[in-house]
C-alpha positions in Angstrom: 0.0 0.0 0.0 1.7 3.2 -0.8 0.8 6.5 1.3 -1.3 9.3 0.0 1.8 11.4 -1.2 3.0 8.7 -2.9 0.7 5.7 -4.3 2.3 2.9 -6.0 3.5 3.1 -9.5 2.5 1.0 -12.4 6.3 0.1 -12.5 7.6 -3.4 -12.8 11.0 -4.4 -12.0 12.4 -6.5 -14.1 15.0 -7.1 -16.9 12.8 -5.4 -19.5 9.3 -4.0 -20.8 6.7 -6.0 -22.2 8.0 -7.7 -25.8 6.0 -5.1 -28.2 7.4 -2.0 -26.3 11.1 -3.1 -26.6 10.6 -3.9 -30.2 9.6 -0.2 -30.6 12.0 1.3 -28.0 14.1 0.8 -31.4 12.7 3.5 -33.4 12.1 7.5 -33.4 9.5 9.9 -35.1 12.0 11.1 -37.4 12.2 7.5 -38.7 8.8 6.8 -39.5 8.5 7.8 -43.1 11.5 4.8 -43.9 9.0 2.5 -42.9 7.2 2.7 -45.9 10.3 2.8 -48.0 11.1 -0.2 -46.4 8.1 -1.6 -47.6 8.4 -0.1 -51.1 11.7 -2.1 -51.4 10.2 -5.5 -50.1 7.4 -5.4 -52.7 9.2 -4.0 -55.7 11.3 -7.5 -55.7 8.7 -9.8 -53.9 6.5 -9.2 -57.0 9.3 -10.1 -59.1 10.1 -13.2 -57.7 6.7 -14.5 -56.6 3.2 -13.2 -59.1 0.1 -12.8 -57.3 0.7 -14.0 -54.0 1.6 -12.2 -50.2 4.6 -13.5 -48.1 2.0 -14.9 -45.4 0.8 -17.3 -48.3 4.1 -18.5 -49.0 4.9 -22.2 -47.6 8.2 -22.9 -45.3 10.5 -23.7 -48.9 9.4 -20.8 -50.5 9.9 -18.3 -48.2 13.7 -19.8 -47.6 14.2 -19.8 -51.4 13.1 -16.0 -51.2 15.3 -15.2 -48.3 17.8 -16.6 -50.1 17.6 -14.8 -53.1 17.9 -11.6 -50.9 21.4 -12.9 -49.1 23.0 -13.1 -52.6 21.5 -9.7 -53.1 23.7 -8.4 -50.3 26.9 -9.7 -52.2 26.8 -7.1 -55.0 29.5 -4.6 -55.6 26.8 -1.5 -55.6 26.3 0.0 -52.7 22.8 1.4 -53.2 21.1 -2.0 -54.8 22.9 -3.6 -51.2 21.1 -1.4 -49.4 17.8 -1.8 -51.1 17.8 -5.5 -49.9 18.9 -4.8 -47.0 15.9 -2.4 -46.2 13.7 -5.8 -47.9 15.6 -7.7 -44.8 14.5 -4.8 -42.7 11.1 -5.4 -43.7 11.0 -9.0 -43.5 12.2 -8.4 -39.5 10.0 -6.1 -38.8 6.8 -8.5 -39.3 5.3 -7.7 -42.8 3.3 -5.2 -41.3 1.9 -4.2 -44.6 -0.2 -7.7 -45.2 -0.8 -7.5 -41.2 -4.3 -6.6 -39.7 -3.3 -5.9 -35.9 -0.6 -5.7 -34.1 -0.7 -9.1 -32.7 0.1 -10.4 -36.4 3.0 -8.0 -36.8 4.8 -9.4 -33.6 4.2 -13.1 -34.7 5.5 -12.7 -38.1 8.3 -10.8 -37.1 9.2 -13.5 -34.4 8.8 -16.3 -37.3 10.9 -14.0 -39.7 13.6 -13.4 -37.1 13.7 -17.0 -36.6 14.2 -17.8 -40.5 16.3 -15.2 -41.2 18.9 -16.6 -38.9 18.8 -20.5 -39.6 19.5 -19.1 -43.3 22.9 -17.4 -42.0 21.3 -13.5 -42.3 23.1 -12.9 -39.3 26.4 -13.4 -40.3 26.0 -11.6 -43.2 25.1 -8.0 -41.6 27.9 -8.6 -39.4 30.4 -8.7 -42.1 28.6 -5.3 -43.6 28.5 -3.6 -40.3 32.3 -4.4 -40.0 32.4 -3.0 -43.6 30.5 0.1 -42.4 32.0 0.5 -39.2 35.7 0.6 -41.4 34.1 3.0 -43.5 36.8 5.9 -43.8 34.8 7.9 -46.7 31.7 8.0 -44.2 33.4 9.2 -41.2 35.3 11.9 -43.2 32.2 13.4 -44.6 30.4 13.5 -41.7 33.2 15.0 -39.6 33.4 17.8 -42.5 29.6 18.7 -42.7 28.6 21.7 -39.8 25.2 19.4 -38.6 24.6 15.5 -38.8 21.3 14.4 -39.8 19.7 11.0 -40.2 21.1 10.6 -43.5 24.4 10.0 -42.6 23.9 7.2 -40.9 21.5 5.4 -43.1 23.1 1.9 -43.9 24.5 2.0 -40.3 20.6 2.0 -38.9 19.0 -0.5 -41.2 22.1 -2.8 -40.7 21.4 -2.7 -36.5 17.8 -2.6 -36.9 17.7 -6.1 -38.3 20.3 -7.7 -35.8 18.8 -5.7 -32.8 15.3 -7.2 -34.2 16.6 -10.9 -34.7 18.7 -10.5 -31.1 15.1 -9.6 -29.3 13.1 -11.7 -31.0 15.1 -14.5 -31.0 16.1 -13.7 -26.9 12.6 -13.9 -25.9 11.0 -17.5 -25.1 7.6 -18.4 -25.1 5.6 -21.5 -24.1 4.2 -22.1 -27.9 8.0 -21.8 -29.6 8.7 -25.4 -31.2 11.9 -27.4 -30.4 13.8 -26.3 -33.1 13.3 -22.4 -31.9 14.8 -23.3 -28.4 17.9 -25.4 -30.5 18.4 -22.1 -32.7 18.3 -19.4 -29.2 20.7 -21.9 -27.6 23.4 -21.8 -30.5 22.8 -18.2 -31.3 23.6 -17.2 -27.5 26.7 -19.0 -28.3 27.4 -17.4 -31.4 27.3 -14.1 -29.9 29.1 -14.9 -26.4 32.2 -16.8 -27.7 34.5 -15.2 -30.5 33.2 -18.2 -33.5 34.3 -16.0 -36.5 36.1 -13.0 -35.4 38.8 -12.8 -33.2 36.2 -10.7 -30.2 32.8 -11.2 -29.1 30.2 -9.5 -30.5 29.3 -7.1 -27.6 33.3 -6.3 -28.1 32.8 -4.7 -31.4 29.9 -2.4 -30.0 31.7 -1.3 -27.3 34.8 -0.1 -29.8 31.6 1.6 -32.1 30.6 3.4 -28.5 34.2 4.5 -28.1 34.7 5.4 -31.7 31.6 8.1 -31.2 32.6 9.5 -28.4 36.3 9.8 -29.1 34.6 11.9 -32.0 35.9 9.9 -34.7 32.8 8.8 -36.3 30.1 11.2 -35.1 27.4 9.4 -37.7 27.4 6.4 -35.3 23.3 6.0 -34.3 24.2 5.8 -30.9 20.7 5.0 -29.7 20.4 2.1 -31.7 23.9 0.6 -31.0 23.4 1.0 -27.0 19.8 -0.8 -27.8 21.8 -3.4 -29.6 24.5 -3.8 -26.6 22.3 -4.0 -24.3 20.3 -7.0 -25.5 23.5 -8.5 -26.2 24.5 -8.8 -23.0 21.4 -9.5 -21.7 21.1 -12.4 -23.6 24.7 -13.5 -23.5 25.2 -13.0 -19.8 21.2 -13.3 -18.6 19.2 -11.3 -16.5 18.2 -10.9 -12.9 17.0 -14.7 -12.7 19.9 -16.0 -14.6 22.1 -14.2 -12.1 20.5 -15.2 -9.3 20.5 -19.0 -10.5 24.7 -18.6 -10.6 24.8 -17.6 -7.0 22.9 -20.3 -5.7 25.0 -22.7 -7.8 28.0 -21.3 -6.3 27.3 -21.4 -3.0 26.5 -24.9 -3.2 29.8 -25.3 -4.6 31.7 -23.6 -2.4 30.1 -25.2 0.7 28.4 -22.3 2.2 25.1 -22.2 3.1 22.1 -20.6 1.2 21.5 -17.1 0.2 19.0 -15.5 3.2 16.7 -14.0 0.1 16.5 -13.0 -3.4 17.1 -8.9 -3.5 15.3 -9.2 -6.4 12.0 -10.2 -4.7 12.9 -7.8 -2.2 12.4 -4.8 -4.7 9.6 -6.4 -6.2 7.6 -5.6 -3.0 8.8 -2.5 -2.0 7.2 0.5 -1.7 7.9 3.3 -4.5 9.4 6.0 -2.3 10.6 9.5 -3.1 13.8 10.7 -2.0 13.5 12.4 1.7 13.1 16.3 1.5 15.7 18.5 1.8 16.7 19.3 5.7 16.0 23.4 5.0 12.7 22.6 3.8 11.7 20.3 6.4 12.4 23.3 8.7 10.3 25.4 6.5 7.4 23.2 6.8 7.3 23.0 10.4 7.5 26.8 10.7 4.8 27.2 8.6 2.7 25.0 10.2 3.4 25.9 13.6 2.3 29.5 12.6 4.2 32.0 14.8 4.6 29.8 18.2 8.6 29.9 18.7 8.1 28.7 22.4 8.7 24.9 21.8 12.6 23.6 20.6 12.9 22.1 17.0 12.4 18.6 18.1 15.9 16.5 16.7 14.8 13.3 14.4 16.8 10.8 13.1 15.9 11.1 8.9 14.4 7.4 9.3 12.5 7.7 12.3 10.6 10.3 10.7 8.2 7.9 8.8 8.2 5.9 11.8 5.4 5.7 14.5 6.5 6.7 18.2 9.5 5.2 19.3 8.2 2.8 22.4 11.6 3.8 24.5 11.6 7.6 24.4 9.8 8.9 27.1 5.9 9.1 26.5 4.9 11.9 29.1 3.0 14.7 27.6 4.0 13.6 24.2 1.4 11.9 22.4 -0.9 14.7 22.2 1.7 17.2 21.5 1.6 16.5 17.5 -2.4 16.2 18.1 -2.9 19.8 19.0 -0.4 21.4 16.6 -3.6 21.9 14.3 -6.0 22.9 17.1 -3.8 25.8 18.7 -3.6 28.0 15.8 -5.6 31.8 15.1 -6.7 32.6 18.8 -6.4 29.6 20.6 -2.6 30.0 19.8 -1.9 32.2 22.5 -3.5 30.1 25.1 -1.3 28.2 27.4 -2.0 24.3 27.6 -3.8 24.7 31.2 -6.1 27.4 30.1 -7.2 25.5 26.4 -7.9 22.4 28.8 -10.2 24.3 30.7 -11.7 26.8 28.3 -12.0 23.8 25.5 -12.1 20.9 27.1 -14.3 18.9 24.0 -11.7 20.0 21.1 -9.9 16.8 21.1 -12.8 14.1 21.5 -14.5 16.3 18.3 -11.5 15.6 16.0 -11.5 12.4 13.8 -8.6 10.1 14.4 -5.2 11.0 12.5 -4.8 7.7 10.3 -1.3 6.9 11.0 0.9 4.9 8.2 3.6 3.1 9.8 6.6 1.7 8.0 8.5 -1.1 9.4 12.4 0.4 10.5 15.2 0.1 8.9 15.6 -1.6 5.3 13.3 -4.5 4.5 16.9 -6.6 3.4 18.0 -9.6 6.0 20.8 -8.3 8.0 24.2 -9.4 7.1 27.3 -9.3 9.4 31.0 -10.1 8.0 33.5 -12.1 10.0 35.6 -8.8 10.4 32.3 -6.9 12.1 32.5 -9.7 14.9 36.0 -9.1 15.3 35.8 -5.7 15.8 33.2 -5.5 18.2 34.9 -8.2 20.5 38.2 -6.5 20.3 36.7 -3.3 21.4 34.7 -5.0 24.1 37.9 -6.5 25.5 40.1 -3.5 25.4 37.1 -1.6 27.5 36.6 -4.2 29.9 39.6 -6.6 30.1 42.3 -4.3 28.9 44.0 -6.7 26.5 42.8 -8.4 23.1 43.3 -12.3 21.8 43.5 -11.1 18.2 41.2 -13.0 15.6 39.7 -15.3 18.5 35.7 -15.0 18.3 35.1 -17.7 20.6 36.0 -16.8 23.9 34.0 -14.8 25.6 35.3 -15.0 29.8 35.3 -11.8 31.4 33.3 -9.9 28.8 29.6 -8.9 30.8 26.4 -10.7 30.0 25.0 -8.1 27.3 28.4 -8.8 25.4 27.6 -12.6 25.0 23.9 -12.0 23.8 25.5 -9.1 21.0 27.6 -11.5 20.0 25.6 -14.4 19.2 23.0 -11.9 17.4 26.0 -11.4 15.8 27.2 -14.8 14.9 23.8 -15.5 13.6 23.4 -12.8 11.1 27.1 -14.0 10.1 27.4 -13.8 5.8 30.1 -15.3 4.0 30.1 -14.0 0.6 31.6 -15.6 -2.3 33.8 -13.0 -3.1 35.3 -13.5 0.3 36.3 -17.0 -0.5 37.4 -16.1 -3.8 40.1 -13.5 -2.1 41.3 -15.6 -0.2 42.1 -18.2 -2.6 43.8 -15.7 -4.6 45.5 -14.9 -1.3 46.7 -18.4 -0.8 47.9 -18.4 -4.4 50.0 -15.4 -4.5 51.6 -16.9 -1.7 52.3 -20.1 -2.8 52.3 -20.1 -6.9 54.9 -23.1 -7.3 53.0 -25.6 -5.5 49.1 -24.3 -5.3 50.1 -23.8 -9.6 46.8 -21.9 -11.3 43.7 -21.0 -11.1 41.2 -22.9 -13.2 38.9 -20.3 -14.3 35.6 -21.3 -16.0 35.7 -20.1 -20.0 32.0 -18.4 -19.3 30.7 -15.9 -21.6 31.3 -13.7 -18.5 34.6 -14.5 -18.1 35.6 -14.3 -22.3 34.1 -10.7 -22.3 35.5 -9.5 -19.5 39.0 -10.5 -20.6 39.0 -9.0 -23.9 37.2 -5.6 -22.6 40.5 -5.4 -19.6 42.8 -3.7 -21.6 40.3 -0.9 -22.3 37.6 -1.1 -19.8 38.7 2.4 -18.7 38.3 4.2 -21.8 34.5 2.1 -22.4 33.4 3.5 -19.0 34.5 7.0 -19.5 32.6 6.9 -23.0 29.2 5.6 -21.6 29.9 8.3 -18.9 30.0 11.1 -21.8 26.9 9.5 -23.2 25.4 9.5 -19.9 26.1 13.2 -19.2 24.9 14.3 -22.6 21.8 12.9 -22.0 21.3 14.1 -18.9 18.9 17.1 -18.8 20.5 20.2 -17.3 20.2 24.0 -16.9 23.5 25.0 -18.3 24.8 24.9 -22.4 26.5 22.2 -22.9 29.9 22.2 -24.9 31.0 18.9 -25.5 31.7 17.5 -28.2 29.5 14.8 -29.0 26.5 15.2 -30.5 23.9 12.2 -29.5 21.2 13.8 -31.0 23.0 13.0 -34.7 20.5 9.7 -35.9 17.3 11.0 -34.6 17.6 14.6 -36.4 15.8 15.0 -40.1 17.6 15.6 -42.7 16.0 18.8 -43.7 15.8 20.9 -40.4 11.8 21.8 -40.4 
C-alpha cells in the first residue's frame, strides 16, 4: 500500500518491458517515413520473384528460397542496390506489417521472420557489412566535414542494427508455444554471440569499440541509440538477467560449501514501496514553521531522517507527548496564545470532536536480511575486550570469559546474522595463491561468456566507462549549455531541419 503522497507506480522491475514496447523502443519519429520505404523495397522485388501471392501465403520452402535470393543480393558490388535488400531484410524483421491486420500479427511474423532469417545465415551476413561500415573511412570523413549530422548520414548504419537488434530480441525472448527447433536455434545463437566463432572478439566487443569510436569523436554518424539498444540486449542475452544471475549464486554457494542465500534482493524490490527521496533538511524546517504558525516557544524537536516515517518510538519517554503532534492543528488563530492549562479548561471537548489521525507506519530500517562479515565480529569483541579486560586475543571469536552478560547476547545476534560471501572466499584463494604459486600452480577459471568478455574488454575497460559516462552526461537534462563535443542527437535529427 503506498501512502497518500505517494501511491504505487504501475512500474515493474524487471530485466525489460513487455515484448512489443522493446521492439519499438528501437525506433524514433523522425524515422517513421523509412518505414514505408522499407516496404516499397520489399514489394518492388517480392512481385518479381513471386506473381500474385503475399509473403503470409508463401509455404516454409518458399519463403527460404526467397530469403535466399535476398542474401545473394547483399553480395553485389553497388552500394545502393545492397542497401535496397537490406531495407527488404529490414522489412521482413520487422513482421510484414503491410499484409498485417493488428498488431498481434505483426509481432508473430516478425518472431517467425527473425527465426528464419537466422537458420539461413542472415546474421552473419550483416555482421560482415556492419564491420564493412564501421571501417568506413569515406563515411566518417564526410560526416566530420559537414557543420550538422542528420539522419542521412547514418543510413546503412541504422538499417544494418535494426535487423540484428530485431533478430537479437526476438530470438532472446522465449515463449511456451515456440517449437523445439526455436529453443535449439536461441541456444546456439547465445553461443554465437558470447564466444568469439568467426572474429577474433565477441560480438558485444565490437559495440563497445563503435561506442568509443563516437565519443572519441571519430565517427560522429554512429546512431548511438540504436547501438546501445543493440549492446544491451547483447548482454542481456549472452550473460542473462536478474534470474539468470540469481540461478549462478545459488549454484556457487552450493559449490563452495556455504550455506544458502538469506533471500532474493530481487523479490525484495519487487515488493517495495515506491518511495521518493527524503526532503531537503532546509525545507523540512520550512514546513514545520509554517505550520506551527508563529509559536517559537517549543525547541525544533531532533529526528533521526528514518525515524521520521516511523510511529513513536516505544523507549523515548511518552509523558506529555502523544498529544503534543495532536494539537499542533488545534492551537492555531486565537487559541494560539492560550497556554495548555487554560485550552484544557476553556475547550475541554476539542480533542474528543476531532476524527482520528490515520497513521501509516513503515517497518524500520531496510526490508533486506541483515548481514554481518567475520571482520564486524572481530571488531566489536576486540573493542569490548580493550574496554573491559584491557588486553585483546586477536582473531579469536570464541572466547568470551570476562566480557559482561550483554556482550555474550550481541555476539551471538552477531554470529547468527554472520554472511560469508563468495567473493570473500574467492580473495582468499587468490590470497593463498599469491603466496604459494609453485606448489598451489593456477587457477582454473571457468571459460563463461562472462569470463571471455570480460578479458578481452581489460585492456580498455577504462576508456569504455568513460565513454558511456560522456553519453550518460549528454543525455542528462541540465540548466547549463552544454559544450562537449559529442552530438547524440545525430540519428534522430531529419535531414532537412523543419
Amino acid at each position: 500500500q503506498g501512502s497518500v503522497d505517494c501511491p504505487n507506480l504501475e512500474f515493474e522491475y524487471g530485466d525489460t518491458d513487455v515484448h512489443g514496447a522493446e521492439l519499438a523502443e528501437l525506433y524514433s519519429y523522425t524515422e517513421e517515413p523509412e518505414l514505408s520505404t522499407n516496404q516499397r523495397c520489399f514489394e518492388e522485388d517480392f512481385h518479381t520473384q513471386v506473381q500474385g501471392r503475399r509473403w503470409l501465403e508463401l509455404d516454409g520452402a518458399q519463403q527460404k528460397a526467397y530469403v535466399m535470393h535476398l542474401l545473394d543480393g547483399l553480395e553485389v558490388v553497388n552500394r545502393d542496390k545492397r542497401l535496397k535488400v537490406a531495407r527488404a531484410i529490414l522489412y521482413l524483421a520487422q513482421g510484414v506489417f503491410g499484409d498485417c491486420d493488428n498488431e498481434g500479427d505483426v509481432l508473430h511474423w516478425s518472431r517467425h521472420n527473425s527465426f528464419l532469417l537466422y537458420q539461413l545465415g542472415t546474421f552473419t551476413a550483416f555482421l560482415e557489412l556492419l564491420n564493412m561500415e564501421i571501417d568506413n573511412s569515406q563515411a566518417c570523413s564526410s560526416a566530420l566535414r559537414k557543420p550538422a549530422i542528420s539522419l542521412a548520414d547514418s543510413t546503412e548504419l541504422r538499417v544494418l542494427l535494426s535487423v540484428m537488434y530485431l533478430m537479437v530480441e526476438n530470438i532472446r525472448v522465449e515463449q511456451e508455444a515456440d517449437p523445439p527447433e526455436w529453443k535449439t536455434y536461441r541456444e546456439t545463437f547465445r553461443m554465437e554471440l558470447s564466444f568469439p566463432v568467426h572474429t577474433e572478439e565477441p560480438f558485444a566487443l565490437l559495440l563497445f569499440t563503435m561506442v568509443t569510436k563516437f565519443c572519441s569523436g571519430h565517427a560522429p554518424h554512429f546512431p548511438m541509440k540504436k547501438v546501445l539498444l543493440l549492446l544491451w540486449k547483447v548482454l542481456l542475452f549472452t550473460l542473462g538477467g536478474f534470474e539468470a544471475l540469481q540461478g549462478m549464486k545459488v549454484r556457487k554457494r552450493e559449490e563452495l560449501g556455504l550455506p544458502p542465500l538469506p533471500e532474493d534482493s530481487i523479490q525484495v524490490m519487487r515488493s517495495m514501496r515506491a518511495a521518493s527521496p527524503p526532503t531537503y533538511s532546509m525545507e523540512l524546517l520550512e514546513q514545520q514553521q509554517q505550520k506551527r504558525g508563529h509559536r517559537s516557544r517549543r525547541p525544533l524537536v531532533k529526528q533521526d531522517s528514518l525515524d521520521m516515517y516511523n510511529e513513536r518510538d516505544p523507549f523515548k519517554n511518552d509523558e506529555g507527548g502523544v498529544d503534543e503532534e495532536e494539537n499542533d492543528d488545534v492551537d492555531s488563530g486565537i487559541e494560539g496564545e492560550l497556554d495548555l492549562m487554560d485550552r484544557d479548561t476553556i475547550i475541554p471537548t476539542v480533542p474528543t470532536q476531532r476524527p482520528p489521525i490515520e497513521r501509516v507506519s513503515f517497518p524500520k530500517g531496510l526490508p533486506w536480511a541483515p548481514k554481518v562479515r567475520q571482520k564486524d565480529i572481530e571488531h566489536f569483541l576486540e573493542a569490548s575486550r580493550n574496554k573491559f579486560i584491557g588486553f585483546t586475543l586477536g582473531q579469536d571469536t570464541e572466547t568470551l570469559i570476562g566480557l559482561p552478560r550483554p556482550i555474550h547476547e550481541s555476539v551471538k545476534t552477531l554470529k547468527q546474522h554472520k554472511y560469508v560471501s563468495i567473493s570473500d572466499i574467492q580473495i582468499k584463494n587468490e590470497e593463498e595463491l599469491e603466496k604459494c604459486p609453485m606448489s598451489l600452480g593456477e587457477e582454473e577459471v571457468q571459460e563463461t561468456p562472462g569470463e571471455i568478455l570480460y578479458r578481452a574488454m581489460l585492456y580498455h575497460l577504462p576508456q569504455y566507462m568513460i565513454a558511456l559516462l560522456k553519453i550518460l552526461l549528454a543525455a542528462a537534462p541540465t540548466s547549463k549549455a552544454k559544450t562537449d563535443s559529442i552530438n547524440i542527437l545525430a540519428d534522430v535529427l531529419p535531414e532537412e531541419m523543419p
